[in-house]
mmCIF file of the N, C-alpha and C atoms, coordinates in Angstrom:
data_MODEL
# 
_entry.id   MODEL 
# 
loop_
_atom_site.group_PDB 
_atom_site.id 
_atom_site.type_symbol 
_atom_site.label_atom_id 
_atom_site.label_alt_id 
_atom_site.label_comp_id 
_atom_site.label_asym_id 
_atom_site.label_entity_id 
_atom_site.label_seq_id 
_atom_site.pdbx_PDB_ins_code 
_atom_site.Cartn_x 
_atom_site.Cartn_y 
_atom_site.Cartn_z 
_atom_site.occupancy 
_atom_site.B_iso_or_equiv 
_atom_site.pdbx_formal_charge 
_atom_site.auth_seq_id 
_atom_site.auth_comp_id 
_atom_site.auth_asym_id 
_atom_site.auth_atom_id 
_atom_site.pdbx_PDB_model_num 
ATOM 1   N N  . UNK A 1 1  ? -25.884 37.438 -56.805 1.00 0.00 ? 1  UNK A N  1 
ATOM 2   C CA . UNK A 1 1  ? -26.304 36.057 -56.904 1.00 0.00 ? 1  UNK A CA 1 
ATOM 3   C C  . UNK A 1 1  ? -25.548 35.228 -55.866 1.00 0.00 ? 1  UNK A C  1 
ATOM 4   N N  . UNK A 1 2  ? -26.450 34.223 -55.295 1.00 0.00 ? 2  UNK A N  1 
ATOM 5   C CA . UNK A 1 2  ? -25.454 33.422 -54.340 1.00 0.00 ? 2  UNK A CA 1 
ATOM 6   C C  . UNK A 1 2  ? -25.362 32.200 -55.046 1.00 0.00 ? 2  UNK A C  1 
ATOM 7   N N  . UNK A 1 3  ? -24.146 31.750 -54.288 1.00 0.00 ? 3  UNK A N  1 
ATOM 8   C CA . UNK A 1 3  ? -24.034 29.810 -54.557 1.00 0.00 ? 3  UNK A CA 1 
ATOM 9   C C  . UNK A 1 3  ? -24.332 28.823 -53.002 1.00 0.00 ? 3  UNK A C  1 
ATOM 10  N N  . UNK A 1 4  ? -24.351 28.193 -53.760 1.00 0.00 ? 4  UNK A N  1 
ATOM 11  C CA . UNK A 1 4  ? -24.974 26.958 -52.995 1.00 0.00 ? 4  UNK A CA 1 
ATOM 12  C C  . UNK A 1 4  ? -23.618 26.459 -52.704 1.00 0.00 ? 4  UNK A C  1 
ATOM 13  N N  . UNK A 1 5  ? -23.614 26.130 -51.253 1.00 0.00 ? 5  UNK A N  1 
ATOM 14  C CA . UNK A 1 5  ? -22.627 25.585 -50.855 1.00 0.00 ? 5  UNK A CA 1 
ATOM 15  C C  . UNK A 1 5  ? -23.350 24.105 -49.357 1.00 0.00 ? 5  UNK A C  1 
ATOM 16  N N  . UNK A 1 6  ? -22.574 23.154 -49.634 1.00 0.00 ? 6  UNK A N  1 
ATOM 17  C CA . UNK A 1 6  ? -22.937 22.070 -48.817 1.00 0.00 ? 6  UNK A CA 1 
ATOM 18  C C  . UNK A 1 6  ? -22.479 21.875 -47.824 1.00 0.00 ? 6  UNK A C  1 
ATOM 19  N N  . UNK A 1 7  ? -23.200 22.081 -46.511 1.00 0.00 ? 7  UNK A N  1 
ATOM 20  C CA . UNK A 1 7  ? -22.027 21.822 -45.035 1.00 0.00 ? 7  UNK A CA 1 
ATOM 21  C C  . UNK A 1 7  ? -22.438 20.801 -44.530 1.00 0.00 ? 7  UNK A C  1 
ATOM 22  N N  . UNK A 1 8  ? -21.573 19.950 -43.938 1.00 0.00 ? 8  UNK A N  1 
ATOM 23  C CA . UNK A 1 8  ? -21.876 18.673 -42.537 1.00 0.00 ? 8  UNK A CA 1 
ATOM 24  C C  . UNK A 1 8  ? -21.597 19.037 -41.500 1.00 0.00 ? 8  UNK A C  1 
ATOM 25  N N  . UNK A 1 9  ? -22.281 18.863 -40.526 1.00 0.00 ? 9  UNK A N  1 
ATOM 26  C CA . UNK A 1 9  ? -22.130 18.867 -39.352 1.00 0.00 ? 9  UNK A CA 1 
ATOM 27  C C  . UNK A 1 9  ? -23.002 17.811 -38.855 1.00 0.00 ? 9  UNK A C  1 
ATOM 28  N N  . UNK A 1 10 ? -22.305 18.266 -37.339 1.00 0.00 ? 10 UNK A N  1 
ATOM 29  C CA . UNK A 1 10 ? -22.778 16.946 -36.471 1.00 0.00 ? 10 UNK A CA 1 
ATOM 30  C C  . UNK A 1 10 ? -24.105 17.323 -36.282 1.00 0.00 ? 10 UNK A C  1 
ATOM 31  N N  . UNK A 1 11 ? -25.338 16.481 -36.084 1.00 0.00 ? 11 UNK A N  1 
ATOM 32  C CA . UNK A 1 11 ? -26.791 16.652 -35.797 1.00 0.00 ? 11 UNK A CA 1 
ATOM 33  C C  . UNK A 1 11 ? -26.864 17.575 -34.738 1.00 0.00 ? 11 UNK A C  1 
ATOM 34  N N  . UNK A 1 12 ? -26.500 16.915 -33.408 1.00 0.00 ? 12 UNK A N  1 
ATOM 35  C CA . UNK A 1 12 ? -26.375 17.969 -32.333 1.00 0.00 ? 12 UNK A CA 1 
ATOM 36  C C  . UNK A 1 12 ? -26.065 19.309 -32.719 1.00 0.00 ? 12 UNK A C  1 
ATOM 37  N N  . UNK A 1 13 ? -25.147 19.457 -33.536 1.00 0.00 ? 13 UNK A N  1 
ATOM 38  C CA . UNK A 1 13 ? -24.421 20.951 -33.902 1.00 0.00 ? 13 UNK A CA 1 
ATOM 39  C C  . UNK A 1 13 ? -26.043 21.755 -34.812 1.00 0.00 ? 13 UNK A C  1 
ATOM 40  N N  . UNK A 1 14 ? -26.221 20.690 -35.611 1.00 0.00 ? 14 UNK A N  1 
ATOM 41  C CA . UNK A 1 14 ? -27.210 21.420 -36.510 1.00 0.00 ? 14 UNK A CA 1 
ATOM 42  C C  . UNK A 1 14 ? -28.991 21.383 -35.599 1.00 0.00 ? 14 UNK A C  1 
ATOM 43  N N  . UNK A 1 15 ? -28.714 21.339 -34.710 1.00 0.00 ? 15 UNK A N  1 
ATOM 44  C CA . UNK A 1 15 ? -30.074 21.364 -34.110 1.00 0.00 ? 15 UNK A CA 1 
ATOM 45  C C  . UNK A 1 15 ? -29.755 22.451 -33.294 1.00 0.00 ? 15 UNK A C  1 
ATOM 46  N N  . UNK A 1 16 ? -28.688 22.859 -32.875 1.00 0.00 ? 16 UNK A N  1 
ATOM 47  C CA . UNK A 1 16 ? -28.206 23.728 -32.117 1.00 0.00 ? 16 UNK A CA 1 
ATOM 48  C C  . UNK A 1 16 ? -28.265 25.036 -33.024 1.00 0.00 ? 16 UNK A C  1 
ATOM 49  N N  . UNK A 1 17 ? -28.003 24.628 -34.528 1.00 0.00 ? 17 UNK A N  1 
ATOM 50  C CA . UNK A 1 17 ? -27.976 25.902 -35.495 1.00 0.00 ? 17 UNK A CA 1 
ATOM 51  C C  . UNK A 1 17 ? -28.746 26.178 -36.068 1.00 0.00 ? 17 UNK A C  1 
ATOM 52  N N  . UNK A 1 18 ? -29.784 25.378 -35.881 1.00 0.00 ? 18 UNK A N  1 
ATOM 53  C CA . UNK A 1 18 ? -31.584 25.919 -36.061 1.00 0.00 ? 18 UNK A CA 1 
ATOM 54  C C  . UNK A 1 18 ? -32.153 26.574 -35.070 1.00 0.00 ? 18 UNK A C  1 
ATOM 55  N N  . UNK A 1 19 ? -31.595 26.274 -33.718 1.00 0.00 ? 19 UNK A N  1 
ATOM 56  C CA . UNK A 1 19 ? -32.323 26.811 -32.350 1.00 0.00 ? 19 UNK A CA 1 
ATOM 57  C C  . UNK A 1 19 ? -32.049 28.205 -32.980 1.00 0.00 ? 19 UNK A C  1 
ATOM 58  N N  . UNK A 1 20 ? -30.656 28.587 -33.010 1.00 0.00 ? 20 UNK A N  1 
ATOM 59  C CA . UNK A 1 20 ? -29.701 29.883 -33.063 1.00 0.00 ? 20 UNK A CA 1 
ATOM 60  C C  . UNK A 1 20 ? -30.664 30.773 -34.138 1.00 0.00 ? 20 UNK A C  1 
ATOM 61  N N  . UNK A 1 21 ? -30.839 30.007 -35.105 1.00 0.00 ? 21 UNK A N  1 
ATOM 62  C CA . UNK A 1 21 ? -30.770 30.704 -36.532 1.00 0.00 ? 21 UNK A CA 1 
ATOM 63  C C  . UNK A 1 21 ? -32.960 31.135 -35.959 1.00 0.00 ? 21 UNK A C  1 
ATOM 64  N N  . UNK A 1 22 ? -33.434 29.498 -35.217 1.00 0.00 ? 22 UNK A N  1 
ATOM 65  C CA . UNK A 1 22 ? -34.843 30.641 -35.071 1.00 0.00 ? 22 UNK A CA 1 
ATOM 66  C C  . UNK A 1 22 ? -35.033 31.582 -34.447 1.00 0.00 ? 22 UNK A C  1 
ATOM 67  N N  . UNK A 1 23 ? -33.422 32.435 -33.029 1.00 0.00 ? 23 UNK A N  1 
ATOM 68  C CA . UNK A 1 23 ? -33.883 32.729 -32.433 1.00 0.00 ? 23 UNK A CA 1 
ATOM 69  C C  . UNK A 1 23 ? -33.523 34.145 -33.153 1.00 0.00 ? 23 UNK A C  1 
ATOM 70  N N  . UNK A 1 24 ? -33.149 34.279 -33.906 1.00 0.00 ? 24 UNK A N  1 
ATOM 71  C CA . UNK A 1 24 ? -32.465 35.444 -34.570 1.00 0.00 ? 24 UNK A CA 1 
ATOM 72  C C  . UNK A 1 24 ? -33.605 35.599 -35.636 1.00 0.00 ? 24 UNK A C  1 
ATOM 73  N N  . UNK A 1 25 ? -34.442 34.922 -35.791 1.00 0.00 ? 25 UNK A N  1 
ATOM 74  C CA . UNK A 1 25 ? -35.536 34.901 -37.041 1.00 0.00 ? 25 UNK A CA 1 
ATOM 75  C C  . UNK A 1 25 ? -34.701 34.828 -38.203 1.00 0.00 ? 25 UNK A C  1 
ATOM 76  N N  . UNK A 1 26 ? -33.857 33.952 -38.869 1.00 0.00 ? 26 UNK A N  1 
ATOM 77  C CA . UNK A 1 26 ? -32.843 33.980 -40.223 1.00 0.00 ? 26 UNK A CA 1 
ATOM 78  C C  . UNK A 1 26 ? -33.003 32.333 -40.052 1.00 0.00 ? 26 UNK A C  1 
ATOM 79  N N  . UNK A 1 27 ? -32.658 32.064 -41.451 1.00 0.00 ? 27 UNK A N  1 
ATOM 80  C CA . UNK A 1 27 ? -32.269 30.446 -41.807 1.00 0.00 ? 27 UNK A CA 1 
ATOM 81  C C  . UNK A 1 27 ? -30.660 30.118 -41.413 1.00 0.00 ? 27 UNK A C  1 
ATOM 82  N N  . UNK A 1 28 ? -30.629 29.033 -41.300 1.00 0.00 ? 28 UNK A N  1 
ATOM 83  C CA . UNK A 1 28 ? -29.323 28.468 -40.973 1.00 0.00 ? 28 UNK A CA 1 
ATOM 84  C C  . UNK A 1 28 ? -28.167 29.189 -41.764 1.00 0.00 ? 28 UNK A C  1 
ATOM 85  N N  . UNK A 1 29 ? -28.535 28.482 -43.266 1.00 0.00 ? 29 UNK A N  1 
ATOM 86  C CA . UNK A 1 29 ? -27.398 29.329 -43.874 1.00 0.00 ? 29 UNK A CA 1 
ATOM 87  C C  . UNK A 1 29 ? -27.405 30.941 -43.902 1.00 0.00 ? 29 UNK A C  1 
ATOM 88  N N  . UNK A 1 30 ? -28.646 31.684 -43.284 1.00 0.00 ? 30 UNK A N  1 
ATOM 89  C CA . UNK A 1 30 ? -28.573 33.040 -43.395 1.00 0.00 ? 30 UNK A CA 1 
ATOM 90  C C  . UNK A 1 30 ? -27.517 33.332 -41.717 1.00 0.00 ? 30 UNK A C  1 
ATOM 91  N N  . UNK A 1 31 ? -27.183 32.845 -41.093 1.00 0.00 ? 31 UNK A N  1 
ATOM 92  C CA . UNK A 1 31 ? -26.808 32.455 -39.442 1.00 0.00 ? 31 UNK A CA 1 
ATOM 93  C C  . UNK A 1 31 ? -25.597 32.256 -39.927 1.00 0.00 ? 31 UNK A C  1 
ATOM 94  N N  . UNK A 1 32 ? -25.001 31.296 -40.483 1.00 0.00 ? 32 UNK A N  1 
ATOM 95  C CA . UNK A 1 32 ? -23.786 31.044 -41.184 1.00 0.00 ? 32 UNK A CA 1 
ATOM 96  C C  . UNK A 1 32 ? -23.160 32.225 -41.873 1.00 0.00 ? 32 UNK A C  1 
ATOM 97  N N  . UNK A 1 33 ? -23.924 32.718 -43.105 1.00 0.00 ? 33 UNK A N  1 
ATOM 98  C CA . UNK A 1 33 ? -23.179 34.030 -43.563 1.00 0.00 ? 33 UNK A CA 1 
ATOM 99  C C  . UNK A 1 33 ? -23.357 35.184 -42.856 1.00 0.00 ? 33 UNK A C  1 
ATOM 100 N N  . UNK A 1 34 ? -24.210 35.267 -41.770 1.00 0.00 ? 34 UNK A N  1 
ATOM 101 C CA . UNK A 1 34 ? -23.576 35.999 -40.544 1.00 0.00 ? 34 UNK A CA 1 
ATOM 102 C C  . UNK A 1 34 ? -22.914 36.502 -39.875 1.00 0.00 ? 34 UNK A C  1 
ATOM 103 N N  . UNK A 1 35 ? -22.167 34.777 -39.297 1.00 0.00 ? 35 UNK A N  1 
ATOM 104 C CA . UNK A 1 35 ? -20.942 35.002 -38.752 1.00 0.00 ? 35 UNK A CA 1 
ATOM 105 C C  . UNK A 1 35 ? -19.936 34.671 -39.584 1.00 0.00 ? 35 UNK A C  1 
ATOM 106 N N  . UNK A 1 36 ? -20.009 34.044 -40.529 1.00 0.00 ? 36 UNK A N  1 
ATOM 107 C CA . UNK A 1 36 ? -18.491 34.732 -41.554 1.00 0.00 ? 36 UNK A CA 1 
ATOM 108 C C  . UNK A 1 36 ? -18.395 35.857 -41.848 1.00 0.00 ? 36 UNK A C  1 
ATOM 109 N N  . UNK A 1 37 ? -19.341 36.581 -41.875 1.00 0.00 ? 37 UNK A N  1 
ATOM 110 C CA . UNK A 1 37 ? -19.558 38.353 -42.336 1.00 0.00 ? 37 UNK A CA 1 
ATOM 111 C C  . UNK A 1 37 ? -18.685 38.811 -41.371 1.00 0.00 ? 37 UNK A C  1 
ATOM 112 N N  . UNK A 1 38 ? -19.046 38.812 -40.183 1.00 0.00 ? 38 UNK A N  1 
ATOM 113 C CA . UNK A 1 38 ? -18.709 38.930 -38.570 1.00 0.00 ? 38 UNK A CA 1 
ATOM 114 C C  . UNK A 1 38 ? -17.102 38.933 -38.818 1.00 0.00 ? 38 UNK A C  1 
ATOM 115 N N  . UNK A 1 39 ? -17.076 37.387 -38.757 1.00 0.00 ? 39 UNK A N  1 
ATOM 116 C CA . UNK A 1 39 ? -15.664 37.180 -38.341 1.00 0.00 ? 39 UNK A CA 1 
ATOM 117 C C  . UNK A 1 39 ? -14.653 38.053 -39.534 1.00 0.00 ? 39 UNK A C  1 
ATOM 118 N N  . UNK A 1 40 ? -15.066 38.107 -40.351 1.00 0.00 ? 40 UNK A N  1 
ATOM 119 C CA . UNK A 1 40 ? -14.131 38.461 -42.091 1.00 0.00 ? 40 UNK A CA 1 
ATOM 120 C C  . UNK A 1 40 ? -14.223 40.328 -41.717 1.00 0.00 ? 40 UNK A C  1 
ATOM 121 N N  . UNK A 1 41 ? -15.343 41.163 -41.101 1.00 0.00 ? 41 UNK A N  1 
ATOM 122 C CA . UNK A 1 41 ? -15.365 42.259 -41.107 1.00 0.00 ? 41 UNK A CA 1 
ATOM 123 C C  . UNK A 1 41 ? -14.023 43.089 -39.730 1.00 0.00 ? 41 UNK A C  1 
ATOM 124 N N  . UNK A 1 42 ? -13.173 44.085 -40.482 1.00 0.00 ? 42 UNK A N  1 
ATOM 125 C CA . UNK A 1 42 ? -12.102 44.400 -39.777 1.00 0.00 ? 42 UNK A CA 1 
ATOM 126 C C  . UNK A 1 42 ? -12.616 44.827 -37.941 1.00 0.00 ? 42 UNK A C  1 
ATOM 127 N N  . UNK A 1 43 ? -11.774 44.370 -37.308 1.00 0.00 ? 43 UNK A N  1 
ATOM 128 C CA . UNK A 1 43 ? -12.158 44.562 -35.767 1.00 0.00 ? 43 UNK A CA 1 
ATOM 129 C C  . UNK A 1 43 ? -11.994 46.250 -35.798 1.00 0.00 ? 43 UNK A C  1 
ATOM 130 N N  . UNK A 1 44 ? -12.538 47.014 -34.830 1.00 0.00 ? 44 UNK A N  1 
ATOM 131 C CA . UNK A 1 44 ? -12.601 48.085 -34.676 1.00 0.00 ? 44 UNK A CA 1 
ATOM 132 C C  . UNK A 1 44 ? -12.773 47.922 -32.971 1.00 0.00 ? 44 UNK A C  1 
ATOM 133 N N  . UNK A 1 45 ? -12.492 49.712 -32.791 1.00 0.00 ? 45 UNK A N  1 
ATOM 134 C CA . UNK A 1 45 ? -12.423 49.917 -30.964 1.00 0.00 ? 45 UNK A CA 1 
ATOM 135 C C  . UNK A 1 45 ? -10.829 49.279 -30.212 1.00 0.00 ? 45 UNK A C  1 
ATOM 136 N N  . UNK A 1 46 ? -11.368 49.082 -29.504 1.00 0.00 ? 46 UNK A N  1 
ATOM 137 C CA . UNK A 1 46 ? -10.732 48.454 -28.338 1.00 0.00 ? 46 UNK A CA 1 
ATOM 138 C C  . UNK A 1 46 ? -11.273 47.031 -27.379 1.00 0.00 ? 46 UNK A C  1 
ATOM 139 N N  . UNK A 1 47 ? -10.967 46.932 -26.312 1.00 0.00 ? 47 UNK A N  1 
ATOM 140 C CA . UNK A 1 47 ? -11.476 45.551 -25.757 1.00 0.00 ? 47 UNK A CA 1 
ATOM 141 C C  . UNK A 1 47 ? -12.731 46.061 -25.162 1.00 0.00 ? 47 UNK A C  1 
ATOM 142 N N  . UNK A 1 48 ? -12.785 47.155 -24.722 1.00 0.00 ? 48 UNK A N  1 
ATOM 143 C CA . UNK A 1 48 ? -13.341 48.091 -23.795 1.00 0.00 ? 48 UNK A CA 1 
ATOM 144 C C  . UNK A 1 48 ? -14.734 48.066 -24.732 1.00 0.00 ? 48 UNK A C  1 
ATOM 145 N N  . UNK A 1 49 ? -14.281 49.119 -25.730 1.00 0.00 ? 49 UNK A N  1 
ATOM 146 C CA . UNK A 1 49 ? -15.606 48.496 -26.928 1.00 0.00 ? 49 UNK A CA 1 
ATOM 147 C C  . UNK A 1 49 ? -16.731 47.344 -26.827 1.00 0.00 ? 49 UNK A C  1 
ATOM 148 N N  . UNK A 1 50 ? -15.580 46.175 -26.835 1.00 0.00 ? 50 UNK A N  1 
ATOM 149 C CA . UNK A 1 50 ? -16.470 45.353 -27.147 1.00 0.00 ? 50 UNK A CA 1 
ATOM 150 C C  . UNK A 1 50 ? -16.514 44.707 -25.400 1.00 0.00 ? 50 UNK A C  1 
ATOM 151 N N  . UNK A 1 51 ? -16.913 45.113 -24.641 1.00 0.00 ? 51 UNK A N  1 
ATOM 152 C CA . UNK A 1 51 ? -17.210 44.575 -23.242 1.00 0.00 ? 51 UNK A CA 1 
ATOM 153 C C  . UNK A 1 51 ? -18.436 45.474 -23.035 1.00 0.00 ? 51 UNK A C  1 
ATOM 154 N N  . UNK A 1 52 ? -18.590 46.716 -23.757 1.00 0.00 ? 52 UNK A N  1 
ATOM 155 C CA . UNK A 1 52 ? -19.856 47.423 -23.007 1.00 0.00 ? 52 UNK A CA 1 
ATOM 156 C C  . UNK A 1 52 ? -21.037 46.552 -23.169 1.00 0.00 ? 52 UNK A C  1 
ATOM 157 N N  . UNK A 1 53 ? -21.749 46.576 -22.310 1.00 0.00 ? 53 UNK A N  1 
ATOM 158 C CA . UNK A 1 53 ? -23.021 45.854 -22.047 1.00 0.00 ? 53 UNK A CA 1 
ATOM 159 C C  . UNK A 1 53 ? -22.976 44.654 -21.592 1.00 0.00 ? 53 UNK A C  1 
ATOM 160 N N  . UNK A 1 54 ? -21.677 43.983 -21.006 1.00 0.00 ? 54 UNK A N  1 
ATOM 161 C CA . UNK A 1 54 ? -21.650 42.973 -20.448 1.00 0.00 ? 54 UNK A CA 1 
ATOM 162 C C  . UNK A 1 54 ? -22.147 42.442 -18.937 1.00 0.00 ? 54 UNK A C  1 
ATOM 163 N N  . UNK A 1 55 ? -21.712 43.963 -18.203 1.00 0.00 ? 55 UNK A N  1 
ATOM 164 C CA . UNK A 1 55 ? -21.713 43.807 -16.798 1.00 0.00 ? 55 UNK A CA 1 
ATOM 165 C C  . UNK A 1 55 ? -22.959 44.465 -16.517 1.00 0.00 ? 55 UNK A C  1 
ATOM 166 N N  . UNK A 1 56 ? -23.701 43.847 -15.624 1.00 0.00 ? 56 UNK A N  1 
ATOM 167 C CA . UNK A 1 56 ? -24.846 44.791 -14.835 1.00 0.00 ? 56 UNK A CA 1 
ATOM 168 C C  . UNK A 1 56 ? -24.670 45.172 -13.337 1.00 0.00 ? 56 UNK A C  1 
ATOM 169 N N  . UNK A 1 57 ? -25.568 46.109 -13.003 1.00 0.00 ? 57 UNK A N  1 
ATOM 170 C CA . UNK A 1 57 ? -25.465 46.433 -11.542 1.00 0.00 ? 57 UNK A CA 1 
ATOM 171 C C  . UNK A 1 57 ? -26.156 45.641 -10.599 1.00 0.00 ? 57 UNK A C  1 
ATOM 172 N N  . UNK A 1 58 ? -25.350 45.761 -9.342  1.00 0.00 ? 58 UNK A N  1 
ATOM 173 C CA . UNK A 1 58 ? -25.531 44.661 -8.631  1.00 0.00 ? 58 UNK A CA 1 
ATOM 174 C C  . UNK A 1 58 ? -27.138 45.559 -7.960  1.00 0.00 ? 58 UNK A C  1 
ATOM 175 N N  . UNK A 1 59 ? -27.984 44.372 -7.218  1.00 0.00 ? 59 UNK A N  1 
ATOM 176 C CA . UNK A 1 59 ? -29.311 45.254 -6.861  1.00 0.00 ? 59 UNK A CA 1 
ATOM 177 C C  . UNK A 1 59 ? -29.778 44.886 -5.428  1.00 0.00 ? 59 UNK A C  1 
ATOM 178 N N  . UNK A 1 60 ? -29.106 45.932 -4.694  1.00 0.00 ? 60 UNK A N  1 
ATOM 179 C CA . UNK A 1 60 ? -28.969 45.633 -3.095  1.00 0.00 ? 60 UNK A CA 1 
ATOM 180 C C  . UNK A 1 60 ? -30.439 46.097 -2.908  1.00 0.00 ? 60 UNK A C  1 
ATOM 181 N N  . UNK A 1 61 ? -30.587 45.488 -1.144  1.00 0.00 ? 61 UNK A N  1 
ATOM 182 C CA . UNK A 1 61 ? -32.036 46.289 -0.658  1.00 0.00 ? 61 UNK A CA 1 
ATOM 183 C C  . UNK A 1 61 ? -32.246 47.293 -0.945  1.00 0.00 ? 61 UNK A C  1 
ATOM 184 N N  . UNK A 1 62 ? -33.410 48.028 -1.013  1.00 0.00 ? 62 UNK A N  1 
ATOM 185 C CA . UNK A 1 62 ? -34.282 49.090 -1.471  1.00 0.00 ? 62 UNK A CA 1 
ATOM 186 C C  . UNK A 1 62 ? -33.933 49.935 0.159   1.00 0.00 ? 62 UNK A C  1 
ATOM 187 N N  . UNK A 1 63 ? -32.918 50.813 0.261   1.00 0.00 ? 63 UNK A N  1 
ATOM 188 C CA . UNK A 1 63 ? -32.922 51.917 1.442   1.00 0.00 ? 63 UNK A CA 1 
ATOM 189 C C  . UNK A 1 63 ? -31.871 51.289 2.141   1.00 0.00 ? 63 UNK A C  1 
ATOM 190 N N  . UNK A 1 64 ? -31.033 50.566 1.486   1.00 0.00 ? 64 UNK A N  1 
ATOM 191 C CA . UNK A 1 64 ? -29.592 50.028 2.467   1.00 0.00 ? 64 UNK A CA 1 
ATOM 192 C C  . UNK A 1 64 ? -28.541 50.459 1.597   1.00 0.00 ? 64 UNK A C  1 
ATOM 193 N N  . UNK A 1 65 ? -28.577 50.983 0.542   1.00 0.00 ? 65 UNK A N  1 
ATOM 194 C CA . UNK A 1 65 ? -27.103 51.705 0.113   1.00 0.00 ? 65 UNK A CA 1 
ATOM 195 C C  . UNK A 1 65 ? -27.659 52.681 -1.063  1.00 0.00 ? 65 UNK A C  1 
ATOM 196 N N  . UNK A 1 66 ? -27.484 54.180 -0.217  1.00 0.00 ? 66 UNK A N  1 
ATOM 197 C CA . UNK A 1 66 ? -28.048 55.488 -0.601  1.00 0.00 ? 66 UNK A CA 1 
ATOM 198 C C  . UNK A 1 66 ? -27.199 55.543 -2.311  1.00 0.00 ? 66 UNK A C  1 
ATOM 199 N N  . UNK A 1 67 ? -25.610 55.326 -2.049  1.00 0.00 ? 67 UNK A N  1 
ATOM 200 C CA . UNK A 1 67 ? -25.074 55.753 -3.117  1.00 0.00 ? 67 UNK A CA 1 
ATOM 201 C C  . UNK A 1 67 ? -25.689 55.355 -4.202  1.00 0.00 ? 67 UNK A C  1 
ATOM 202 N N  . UNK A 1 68 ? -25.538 53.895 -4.346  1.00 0.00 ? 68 UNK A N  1 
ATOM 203 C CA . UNK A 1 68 ? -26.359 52.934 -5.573  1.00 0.00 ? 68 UNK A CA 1 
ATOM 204 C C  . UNK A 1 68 ? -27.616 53.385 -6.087  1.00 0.00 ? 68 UNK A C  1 
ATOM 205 N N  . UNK A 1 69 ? -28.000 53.656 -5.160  1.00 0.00 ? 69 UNK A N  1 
ATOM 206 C CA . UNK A 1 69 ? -29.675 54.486 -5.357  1.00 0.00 ? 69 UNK A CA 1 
ATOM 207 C C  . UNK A 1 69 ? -29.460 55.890 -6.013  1.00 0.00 ? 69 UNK A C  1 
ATOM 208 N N  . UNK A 1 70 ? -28.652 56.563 -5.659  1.00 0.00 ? 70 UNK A N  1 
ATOM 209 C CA . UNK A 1 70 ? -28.331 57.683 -6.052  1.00 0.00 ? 70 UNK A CA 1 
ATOM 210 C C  . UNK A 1 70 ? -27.897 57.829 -7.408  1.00 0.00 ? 70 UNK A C  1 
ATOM 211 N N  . UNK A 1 71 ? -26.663 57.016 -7.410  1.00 0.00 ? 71 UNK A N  1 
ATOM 212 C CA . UNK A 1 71 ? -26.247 56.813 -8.735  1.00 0.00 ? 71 UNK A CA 1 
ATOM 213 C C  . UNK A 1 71 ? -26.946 56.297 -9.777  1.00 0.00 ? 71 UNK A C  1 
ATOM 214 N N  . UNK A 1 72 ? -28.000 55.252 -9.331  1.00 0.00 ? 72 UNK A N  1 
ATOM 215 C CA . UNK A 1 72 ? -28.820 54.355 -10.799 1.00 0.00 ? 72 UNK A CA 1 
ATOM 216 C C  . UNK A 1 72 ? -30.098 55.990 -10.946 1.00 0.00 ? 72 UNK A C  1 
ATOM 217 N N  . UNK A 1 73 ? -30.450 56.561 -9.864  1.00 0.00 ? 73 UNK A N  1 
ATOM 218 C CA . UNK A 1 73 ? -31.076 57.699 -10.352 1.00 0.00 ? 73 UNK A CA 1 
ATOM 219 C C  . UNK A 1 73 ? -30.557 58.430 -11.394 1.00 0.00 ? 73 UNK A C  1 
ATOM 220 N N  . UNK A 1 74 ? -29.409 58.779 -11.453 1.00 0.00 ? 74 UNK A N  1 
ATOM 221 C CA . UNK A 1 74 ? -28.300 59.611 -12.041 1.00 0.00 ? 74 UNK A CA 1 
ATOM 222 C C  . UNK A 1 74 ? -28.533 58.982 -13.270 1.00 0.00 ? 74 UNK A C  1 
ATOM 223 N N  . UNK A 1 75 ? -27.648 57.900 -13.656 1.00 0.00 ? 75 UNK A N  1 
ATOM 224 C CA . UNK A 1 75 ? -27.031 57.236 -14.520 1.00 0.00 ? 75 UNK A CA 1 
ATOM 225 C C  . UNK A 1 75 ? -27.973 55.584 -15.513 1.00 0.00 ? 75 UNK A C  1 
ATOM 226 N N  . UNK A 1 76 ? -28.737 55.424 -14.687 1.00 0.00 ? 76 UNK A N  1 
ATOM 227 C CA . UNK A 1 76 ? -29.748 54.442 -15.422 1.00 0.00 ? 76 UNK A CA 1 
ATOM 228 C C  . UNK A 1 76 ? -30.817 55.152 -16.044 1.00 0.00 ? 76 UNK A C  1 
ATOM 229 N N  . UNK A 1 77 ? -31.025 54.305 -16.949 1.00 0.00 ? 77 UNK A N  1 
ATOM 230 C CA . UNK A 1 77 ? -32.825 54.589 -17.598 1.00 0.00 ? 77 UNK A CA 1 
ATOM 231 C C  . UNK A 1 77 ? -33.265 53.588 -17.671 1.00 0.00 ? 77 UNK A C  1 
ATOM 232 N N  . UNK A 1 78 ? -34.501 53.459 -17.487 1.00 0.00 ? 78 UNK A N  1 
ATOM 233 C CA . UNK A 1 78 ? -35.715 52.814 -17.454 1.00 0.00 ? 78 UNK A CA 1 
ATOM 234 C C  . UNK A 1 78 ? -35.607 51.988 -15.805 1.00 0.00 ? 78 UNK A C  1 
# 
């Protein structure tokens, strides 16, 4: 069972936490117990962990650097 709990925020903030909450398809307060879930659940990994998927590859001309080409053959999908 849940409780009802009452938050204020600033308008700006809460228009900002409807954008968030439609883009995730969840209600505000489902967005909210979210990220308290989030934040309250024990960290795991390393920093390293949590950086994968941050960086992308850089995307030089098509036939001006063999390696890159070589390597995203290798090592990319799709």
């Amino acid at each position: 069972m849940k409780t009802r709990v009452t938050v204020t925020m600033d308008p700006e903030i809460h228009r900002l936490a409807k954008q968030a909450a439609r883009k995730r398809r969840t209600t505000v307060s489902g967005l909210i117990e979210a990220l308290l879930q989030a934040e309250a659940a024990p960290k795991k990994g390393s920093i390293v962990s949590g950086m994968v998927g941050m960086a992308g590859l850089r995307v030089p001309a098509p036939g001006s650097d063999p390696l890159h080409e070589a390597l995203q053959a290798k090592y990319v999908r799709g």
